[in-house]
C-alpha positions in Angstrom: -18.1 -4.1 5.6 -17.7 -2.9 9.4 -14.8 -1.1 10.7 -12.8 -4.0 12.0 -12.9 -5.4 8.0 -12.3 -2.1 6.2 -9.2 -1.8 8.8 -7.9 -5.3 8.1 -8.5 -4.7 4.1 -6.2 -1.6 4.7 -3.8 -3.7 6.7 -3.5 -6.6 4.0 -3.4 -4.3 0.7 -1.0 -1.8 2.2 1.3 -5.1 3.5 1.0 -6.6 -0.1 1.9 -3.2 -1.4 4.7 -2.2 0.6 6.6 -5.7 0.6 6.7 -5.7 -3.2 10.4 -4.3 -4.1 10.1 -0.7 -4.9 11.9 3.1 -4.8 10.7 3.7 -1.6 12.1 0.0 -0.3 15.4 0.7 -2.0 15.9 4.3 -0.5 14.7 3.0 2.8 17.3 0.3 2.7 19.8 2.4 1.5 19.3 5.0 3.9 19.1 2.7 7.0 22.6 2.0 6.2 23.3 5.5 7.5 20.9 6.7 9.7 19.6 3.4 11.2 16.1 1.8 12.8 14.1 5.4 12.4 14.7 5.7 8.9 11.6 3.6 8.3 8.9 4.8 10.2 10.4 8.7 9.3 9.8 7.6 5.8 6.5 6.0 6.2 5.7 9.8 8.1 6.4 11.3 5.1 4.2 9.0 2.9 1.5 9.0 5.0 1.3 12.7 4.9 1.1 12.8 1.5 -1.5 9.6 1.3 -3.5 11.6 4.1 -3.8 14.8 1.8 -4.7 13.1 -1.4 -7.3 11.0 1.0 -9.0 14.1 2.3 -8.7 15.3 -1.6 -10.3 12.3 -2.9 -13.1 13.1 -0.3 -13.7 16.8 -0.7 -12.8 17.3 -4.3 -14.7 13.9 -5.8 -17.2 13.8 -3.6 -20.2 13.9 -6.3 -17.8 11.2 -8.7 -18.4 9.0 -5.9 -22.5 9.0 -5.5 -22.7 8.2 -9.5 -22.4 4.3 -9.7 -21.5 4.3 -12.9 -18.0 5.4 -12.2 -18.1 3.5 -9.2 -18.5 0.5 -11.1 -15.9 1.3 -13.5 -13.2 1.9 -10.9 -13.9 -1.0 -8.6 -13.9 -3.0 -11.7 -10.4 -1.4 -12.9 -9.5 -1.7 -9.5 -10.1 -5.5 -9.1 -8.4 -6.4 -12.0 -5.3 -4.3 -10.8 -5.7 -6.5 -7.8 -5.9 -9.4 -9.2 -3.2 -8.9 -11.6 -1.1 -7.9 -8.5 -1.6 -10.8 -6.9 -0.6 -13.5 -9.4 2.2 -10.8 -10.9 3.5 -11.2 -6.6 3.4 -15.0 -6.7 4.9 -15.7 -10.0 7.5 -13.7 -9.0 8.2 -14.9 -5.6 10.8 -17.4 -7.3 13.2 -14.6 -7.7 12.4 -12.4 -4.9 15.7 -10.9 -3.3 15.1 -7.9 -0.7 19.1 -7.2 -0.1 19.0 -6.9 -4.2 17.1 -3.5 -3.9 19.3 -1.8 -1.8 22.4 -0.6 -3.9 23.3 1.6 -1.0 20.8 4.1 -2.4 20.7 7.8 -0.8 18.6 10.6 -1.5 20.9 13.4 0.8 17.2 14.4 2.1 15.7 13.8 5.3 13.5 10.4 5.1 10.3 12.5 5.9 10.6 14.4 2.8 12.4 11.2 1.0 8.8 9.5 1.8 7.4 12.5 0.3 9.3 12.6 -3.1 9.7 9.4 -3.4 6.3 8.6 -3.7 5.3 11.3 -5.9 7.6 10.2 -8.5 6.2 6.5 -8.5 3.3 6.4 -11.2 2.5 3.2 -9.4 1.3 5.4 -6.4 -1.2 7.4 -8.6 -2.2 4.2 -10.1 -3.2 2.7 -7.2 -5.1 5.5 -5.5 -7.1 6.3 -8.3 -8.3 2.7 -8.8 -7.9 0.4 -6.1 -7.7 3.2 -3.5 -10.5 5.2 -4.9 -12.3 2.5 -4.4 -12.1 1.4 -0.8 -12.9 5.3 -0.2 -16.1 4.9 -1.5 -17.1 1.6 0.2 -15.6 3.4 3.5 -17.7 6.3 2.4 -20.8 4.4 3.6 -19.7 4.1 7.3 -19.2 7.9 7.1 -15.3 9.9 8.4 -15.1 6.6 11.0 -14.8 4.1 8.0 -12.6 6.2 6.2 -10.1 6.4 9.4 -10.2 2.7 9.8 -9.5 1.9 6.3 -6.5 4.4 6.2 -5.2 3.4 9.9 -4.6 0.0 8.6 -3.0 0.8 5.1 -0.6 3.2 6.9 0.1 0.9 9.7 1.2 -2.0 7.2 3.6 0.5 5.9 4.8 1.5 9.5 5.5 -2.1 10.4 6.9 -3.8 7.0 9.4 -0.2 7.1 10.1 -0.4 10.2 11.1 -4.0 10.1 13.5 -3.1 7.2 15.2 -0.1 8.5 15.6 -1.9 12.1 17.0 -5.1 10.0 19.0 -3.7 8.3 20.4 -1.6 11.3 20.7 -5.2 13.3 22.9 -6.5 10.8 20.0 -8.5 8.9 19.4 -10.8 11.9 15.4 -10.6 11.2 15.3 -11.0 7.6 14.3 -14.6 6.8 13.8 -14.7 3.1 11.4 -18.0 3.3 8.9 -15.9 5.8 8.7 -12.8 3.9 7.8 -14.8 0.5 5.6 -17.0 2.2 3.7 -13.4 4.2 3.8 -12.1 0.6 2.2 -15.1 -1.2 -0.7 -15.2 1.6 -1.3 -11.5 1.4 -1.3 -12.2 -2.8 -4.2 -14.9 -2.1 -6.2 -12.4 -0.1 -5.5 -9.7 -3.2 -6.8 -12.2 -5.7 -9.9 -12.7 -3.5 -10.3 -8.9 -2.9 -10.1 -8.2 -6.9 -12.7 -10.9 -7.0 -14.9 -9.4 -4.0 -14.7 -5.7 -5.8 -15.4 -6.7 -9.2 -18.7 -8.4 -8.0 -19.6 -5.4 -5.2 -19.0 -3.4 -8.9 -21.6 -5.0 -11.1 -23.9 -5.3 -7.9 -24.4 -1.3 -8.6 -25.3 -1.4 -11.9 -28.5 -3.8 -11.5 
């Protein structure tokens, strides 16, 4: 992978990720209903501080996990069935899909920074994801040295900044953006490119065991 397709990788799983309904979606919702446009891309500060700490983490503290390709066969393997699982879980459900259903006016009473902070520390989904899939993409960044590991955590943060951000602004505009039939059919294209990424990292997975 080169830069451009570690940053797009980033883009598309972060997208996938942050459109799927959620407690940060719901308290980004809610809280745009009181403190407007910003309340997204505060929140998706917040997260990314966090997401930039356990990043450098990942780096410093697992750094000798990540030379043994055993384990790194066992997580890209965990991770691309995660993937994959995402992505059909995402399409199956599209038929139901409501984004004004996960607002319920919800409010934290903190500022959206630390909300993004919080928030995503409580979701177990969060931890899931970054030990398995996000692990993962680490490592193959890992090979294009602190420059591959920027691109592939500029585009992840960037999906959230843009899908937030087009929430919170939404919602502030009275809704006037939010086309139900382009957001499922966004979500079901970014769940094709999940299933083909779950494919792509289970093979890169076994490829290290030969």
């Amino acid at each position: 992978m080169n830069l451009l397709s570690l940053f797009s990788v980033g883009f598309i799983l972060g997208l996938t990720g942050a459109m799927a309904p959620g407690p940060l979606l719901t308290v980004t919702i809610g809280e745009s209903t009181r403190r407007g446009g910003i309340t997204g891309p505060l929140v998706v500060l917040g997260h990314g501080i966090l997401e930039c700490a356990l990043v450098f983490l990942i780096v410093l503290g697992v750094g000798k996990l990540l030379n043994n390709n055993m384990v790194f066969t066992f997580i890209a393997v965990i991770g691309g069935i995660v993937l994959i699982y995402m992505g059909y879980a995402t399409i199956k459900g599209l038929g139901t899909y409501e984004i004004g259903a996960t607002a319920d006016n919800a409010r934290t009473g903190l500022h959206p920074i630390l909300s993004g902070i919080v928030i995503s520390l409580s979701n177990p989904y969060w931890f899931i994801w970054w030990v398995t899939i996000g692990m993962g993409y680490v490592m193959f960044a890992r090979q294009l040295g602190v420059k591959g590991i920027i691109a592939f955590f500029m585009g992840h943060i960037l999906s959230d900044l843009v899908w937030y951000s087009f929430v919170s602004y939404g919602v502030q505009l009275g809704g006037r953006f939010f086309n139900l039939k382009i957001i499922k059919a966004i979500l079901f294209v970014c769940s094709i490119f999940l299933i083909f990424f779950g494919a792509f990292f289970i093979f890169k997975g076994f490829q290290f065991i030969r």
